[in-house]
TORKOL-4160 file (C-alpha; in steps of 0.2 Angstrom, whole numbers, padded with zeros to 4 digits, m for minus):
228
<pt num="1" X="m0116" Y="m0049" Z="0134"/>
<pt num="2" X="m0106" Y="m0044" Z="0150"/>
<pt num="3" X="m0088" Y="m0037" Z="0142"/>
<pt num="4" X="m0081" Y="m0045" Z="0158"/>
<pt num="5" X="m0089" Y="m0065" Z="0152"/>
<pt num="6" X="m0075" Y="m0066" Z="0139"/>
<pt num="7" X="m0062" Y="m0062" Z="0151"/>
<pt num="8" X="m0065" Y="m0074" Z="0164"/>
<pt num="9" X="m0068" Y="m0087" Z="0150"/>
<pt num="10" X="m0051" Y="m0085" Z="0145"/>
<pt num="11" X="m0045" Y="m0084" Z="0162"/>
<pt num="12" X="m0053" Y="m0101" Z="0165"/>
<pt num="13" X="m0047" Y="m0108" Z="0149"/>
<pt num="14" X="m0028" Y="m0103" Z="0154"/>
<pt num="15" X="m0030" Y="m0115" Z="0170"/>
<pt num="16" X="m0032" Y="m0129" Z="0159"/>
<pt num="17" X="m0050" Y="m0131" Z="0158"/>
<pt num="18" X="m0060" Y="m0137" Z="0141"/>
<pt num="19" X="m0076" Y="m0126" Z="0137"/>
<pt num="20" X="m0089" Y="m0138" Z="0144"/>
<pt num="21" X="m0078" Y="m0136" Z="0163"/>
<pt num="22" X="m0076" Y="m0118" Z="0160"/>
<pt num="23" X="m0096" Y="m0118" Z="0156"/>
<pt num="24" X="m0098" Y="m0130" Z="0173"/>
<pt num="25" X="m0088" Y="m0117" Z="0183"/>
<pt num="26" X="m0096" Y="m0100" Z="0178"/>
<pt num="27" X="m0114" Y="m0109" Z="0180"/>
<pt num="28" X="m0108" Y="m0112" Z="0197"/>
<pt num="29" X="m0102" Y="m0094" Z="0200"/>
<pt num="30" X="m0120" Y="m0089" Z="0195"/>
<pt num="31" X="m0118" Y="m0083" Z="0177"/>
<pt num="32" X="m0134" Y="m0087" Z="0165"/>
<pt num="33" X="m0129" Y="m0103" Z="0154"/>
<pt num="34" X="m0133" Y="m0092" Z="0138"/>
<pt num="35" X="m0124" Y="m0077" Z="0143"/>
<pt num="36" X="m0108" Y="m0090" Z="0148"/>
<pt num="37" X="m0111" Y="m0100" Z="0131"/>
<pt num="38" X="m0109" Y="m0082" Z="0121"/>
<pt num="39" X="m0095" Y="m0077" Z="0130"/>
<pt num="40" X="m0086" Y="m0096" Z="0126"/>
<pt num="41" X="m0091" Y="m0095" Z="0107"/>
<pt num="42" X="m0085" Y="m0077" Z="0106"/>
<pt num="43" X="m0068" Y="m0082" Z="0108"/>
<pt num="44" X="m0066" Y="m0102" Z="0104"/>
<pt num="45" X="m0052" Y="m0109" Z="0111"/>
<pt num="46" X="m0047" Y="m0120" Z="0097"/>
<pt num="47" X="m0039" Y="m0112" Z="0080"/>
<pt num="48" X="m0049" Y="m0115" Z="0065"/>
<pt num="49" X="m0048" Y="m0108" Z="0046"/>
<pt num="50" X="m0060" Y="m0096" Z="0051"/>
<pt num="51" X="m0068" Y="m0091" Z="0066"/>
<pt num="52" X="m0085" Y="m0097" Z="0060"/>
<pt num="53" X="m0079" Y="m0113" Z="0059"/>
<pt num="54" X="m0070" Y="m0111" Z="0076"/>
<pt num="55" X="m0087" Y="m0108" Z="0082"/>
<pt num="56" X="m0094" Y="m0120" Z="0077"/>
<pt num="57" X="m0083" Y="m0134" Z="0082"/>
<pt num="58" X="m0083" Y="m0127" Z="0099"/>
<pt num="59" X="m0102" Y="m0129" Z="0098"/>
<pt num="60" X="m0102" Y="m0148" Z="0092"/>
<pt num="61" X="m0089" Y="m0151" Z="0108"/>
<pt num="62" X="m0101" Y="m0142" Z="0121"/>
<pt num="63" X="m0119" Y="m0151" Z="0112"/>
<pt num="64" X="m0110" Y="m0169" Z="0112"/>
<pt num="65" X="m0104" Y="m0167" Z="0132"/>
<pt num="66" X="m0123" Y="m0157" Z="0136"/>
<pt num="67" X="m0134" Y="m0161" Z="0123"/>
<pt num="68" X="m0150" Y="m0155" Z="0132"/>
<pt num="69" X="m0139" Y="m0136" Z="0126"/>
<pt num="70" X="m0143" Y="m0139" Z="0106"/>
<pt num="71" X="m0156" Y="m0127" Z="0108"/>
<pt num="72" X="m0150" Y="m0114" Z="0115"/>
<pt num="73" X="m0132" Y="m0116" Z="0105"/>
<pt num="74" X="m0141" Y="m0116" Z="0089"/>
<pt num="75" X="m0148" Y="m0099" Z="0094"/>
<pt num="76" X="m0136" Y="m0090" Z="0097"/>
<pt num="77" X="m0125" Y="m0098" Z="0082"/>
<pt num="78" X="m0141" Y="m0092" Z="0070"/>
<pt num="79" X="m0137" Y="m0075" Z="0076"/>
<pt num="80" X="m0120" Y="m0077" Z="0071"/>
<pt num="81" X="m0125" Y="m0084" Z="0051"/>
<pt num="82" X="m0120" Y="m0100" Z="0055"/>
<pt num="83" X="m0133" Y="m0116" Z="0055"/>
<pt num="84" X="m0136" Y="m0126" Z="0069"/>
<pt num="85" X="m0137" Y="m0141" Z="0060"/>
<pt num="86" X="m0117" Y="m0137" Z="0057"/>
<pt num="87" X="m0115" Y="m0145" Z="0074"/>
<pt num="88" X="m0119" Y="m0162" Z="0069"/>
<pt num="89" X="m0104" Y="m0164" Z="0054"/>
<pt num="90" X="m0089" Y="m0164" Z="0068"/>
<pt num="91" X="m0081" Y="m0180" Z="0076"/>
<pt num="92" X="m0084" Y="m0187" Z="0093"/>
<pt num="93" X="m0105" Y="m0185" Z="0092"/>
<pt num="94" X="m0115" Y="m0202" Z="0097"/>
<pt num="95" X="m0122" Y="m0208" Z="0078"/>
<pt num="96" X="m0139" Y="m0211" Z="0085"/>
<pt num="97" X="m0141" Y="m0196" Z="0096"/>
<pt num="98" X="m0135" Y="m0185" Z="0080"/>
<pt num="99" X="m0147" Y="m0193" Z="0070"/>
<pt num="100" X="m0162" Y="m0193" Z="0083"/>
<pt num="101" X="m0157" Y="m0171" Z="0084"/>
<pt num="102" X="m0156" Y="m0169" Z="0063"/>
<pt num="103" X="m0171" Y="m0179" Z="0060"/>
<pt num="104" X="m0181" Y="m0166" Z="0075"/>
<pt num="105" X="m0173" Y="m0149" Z="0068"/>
<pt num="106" X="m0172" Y="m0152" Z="0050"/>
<pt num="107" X="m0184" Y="m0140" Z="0044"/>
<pt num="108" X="m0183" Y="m0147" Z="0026"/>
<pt num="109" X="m0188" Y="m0146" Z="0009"/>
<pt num="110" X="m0184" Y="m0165" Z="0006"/>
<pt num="111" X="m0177" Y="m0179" Z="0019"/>
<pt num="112" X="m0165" Y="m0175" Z="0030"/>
<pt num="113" X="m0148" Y="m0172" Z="0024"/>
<pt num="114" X="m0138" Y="m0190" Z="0032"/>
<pt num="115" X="m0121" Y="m0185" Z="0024"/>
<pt num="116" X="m0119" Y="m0170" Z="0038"/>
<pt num="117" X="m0118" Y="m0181" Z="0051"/>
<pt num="118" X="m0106" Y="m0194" Z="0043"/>
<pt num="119" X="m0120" Y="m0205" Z="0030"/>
<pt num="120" X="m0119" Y="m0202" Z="0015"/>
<pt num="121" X="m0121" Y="m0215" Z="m0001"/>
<pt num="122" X="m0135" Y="m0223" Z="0002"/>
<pt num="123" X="m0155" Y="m0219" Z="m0007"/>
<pt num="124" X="m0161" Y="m0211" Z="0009"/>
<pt num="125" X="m0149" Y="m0196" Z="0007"/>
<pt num="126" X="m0157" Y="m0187" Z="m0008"/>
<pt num="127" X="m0162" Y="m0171" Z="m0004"/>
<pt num="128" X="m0163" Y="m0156" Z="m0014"/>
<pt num="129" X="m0156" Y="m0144" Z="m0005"/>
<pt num="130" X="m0144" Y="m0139" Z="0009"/>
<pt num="131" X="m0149" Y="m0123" Z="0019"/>
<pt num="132" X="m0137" Y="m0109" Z="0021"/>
<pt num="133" X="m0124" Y="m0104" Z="0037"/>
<pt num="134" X="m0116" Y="m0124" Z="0035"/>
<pt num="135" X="m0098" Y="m0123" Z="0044"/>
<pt num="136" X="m0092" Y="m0140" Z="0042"/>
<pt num="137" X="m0077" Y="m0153" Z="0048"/>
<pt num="138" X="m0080" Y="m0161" Z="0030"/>
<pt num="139" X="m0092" Y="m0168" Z="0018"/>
<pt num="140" X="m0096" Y="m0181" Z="0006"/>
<pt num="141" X="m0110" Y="m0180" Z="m0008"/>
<pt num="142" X="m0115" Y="m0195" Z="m0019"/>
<pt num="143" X="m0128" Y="m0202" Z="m0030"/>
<pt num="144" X="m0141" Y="m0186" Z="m0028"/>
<pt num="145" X="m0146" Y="m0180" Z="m0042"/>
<pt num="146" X="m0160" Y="m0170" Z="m0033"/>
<pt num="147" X="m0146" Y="m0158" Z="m0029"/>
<pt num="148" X="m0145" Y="m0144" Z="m0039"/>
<pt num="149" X="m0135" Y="m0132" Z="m0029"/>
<pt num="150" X="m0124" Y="m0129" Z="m0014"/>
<pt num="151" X="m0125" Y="m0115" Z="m0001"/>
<pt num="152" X="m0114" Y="m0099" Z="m0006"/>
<pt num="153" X="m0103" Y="m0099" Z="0008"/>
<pt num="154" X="m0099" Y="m0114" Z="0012"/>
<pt num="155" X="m0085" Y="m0119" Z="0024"/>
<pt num="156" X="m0075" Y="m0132" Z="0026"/>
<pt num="157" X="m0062" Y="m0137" Z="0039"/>
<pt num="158" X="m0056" Y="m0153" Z="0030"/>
<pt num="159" X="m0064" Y="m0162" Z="0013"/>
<pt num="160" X="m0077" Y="m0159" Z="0002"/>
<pt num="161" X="m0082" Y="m0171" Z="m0012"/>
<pt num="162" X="m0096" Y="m0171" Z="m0024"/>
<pt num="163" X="m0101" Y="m0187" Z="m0033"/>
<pt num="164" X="m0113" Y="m0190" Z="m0046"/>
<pt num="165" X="m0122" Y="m0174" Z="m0043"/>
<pt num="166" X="m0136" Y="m0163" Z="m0052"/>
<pt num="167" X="m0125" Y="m0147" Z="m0047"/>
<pt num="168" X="m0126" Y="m0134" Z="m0058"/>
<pt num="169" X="m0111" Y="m0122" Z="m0051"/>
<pt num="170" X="m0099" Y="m0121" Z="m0037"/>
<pt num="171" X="m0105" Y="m0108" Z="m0024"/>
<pt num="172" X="m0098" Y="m0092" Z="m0022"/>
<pt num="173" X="m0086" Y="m0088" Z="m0007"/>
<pt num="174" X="m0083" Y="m0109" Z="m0005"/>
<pt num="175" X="m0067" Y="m0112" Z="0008"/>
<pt num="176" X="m0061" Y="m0128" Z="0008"/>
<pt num="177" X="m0048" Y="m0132" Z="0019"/>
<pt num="178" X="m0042" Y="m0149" Z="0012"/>
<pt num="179" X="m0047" Y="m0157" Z="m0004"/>
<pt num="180" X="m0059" Y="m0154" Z="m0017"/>
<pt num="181" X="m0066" Y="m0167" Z="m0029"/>
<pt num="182" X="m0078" Y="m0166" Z="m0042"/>
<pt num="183" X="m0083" Y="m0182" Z="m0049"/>
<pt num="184" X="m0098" Y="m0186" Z="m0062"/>
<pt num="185" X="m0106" Y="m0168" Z="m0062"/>
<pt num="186" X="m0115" Y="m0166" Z="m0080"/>
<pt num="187" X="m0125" Y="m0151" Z="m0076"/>
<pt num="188" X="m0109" Y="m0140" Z="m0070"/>
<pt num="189" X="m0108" Y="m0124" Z="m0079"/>
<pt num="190" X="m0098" Y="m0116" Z="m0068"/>
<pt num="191" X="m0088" Y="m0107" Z="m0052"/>
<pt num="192" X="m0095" Y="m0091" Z="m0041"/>
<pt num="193" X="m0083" Y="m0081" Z="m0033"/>
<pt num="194" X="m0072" Y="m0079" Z="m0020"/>
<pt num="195" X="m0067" Y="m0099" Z="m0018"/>
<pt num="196" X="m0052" Y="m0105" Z="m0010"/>
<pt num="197" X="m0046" Y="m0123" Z="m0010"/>
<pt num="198" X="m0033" Y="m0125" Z="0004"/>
<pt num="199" X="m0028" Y="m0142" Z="m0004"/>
<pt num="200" X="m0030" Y="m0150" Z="m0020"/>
<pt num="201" X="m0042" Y="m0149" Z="m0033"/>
<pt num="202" X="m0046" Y="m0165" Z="m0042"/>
<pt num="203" X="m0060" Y="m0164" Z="m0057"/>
<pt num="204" X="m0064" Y="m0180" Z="m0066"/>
<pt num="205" X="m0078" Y="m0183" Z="m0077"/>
<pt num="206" X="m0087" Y="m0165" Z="m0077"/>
<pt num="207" X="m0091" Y="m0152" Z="m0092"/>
<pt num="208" X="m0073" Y="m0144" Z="m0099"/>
<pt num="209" X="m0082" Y="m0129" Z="m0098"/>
<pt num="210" X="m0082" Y="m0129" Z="m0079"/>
<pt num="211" X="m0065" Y="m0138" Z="m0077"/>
<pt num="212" X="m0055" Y="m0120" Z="m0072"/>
<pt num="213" X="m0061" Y="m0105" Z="m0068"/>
<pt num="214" X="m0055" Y="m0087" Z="m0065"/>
<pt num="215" X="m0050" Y="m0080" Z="m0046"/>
<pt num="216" X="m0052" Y="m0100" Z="m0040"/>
<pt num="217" X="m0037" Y="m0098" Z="m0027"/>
<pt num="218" X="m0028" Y="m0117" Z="m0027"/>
<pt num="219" X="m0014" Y="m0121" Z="m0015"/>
<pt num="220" X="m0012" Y="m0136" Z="m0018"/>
<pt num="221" X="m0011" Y="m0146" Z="m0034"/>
<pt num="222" X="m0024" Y="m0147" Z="m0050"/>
<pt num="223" X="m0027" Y="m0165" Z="m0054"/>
<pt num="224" X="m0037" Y="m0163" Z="m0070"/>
<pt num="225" X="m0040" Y="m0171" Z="m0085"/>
<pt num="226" X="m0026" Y="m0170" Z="m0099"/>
<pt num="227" X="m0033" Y="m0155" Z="m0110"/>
<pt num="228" X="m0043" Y="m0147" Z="m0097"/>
């Protein structure tokens, strides 16, 4: 990538401009649309808890005002380690047009998974598995029991909740950057490394086994079962 792209990006973005006008604007001075899209996901205007997750908000924004750029913005996030699919899980996408690009680019095992693009708790969400690189505004899992496991590495901006699950651990390096709750999970044995829950941390009917763990960073408050 030019080391001058970055620059005018930020120049543009200092007028006032949003990414997808600051896009419109170096297309027009003659720069490649990949080679501007690396430059505006190289340096995302908007903060985020971290800049994978700032990337890949600035993605969703850029896929839901030019969709025909999912492709091309998918790719260059894979490069990056985060999924593509994480641009469908962030407000202000169109349900049916989200749902028409996660039912073409879900590569599977299992039906596509409806909760990352806002359906969740309904029969045709089971799926067994989610694939890794997921940087998400927030998710809700209920009533699959097919899911055995979470990605390690996992981010959050907001929520996450797990309902009636088959999970078996929390993955390693989990950021959460609101809430976590853990409702219903029989199978838990456990916590992987590295997690850090921004908000609370709510357990409710899971194993006393899994209900603390070492190195889990919490900064907000531990709802738990008395005893636990």
């Amino acid at each position: 990538m030019d080391e001058n792209l970055p620059w005018i990006f930020r120049c543009l973005s200092l007028m006032g401009l949003d990414p997808t006008a600051c896009l419109a604007q170096m297309e027009a001075d003659g720069i490649p649309v990949r080679q501007a899209l690396e430059a505006i996901l190289d340096c995302p205007p908007k903060p985020a808890l971290t800049p994978a997750l700032a990337r890949a908000r600035c993605a969703a924004e850029l896929a839901q005002r030019r969709p025909e750029l999912f492709q091309v913005l998918g790719r260059i996030l894979g490069l990056q380690g985060i999924h593509p699919l994480s641009m469908l899980n962030w407000d202000g996408w169109d349900r049916d047009l989200a749902l028409g690009l996660l039912s073409a680019h879900w590569a599977g095992p299992g039906k596509a998974p409806l909760p990352l693009i806002g359906i969740g708790h309904v029969p045709c969400a089971s799926f067994p598995m989610l694939p890794r690189g997921l940087r998400l505004q927030k998710l809700r899992l209920a009533h699959c029991p097919e899911l055995r496991q979470l990605p390690d590495g996992l981010e959050l901006e907001g929520d996450l909740e797990c309902w009636h699950l088959g999970l078996r651990s929390i993955p390693a390096g989990l950021v959460c950057g609101g809430d976590l709750l853990l409702v219903d999970l029989p199978s838990l044995e456990g916590w992987g490394a590295g997690c850090w829950i921004k908000g609370d941390l709510v357990l409710s009917r899971i194993p006393r086994k899994a209900a603390l763990a070492r190195g889990v960073r919490v900064d907000g408050k531990r709802r738990v079962p008395a005893g636990y």
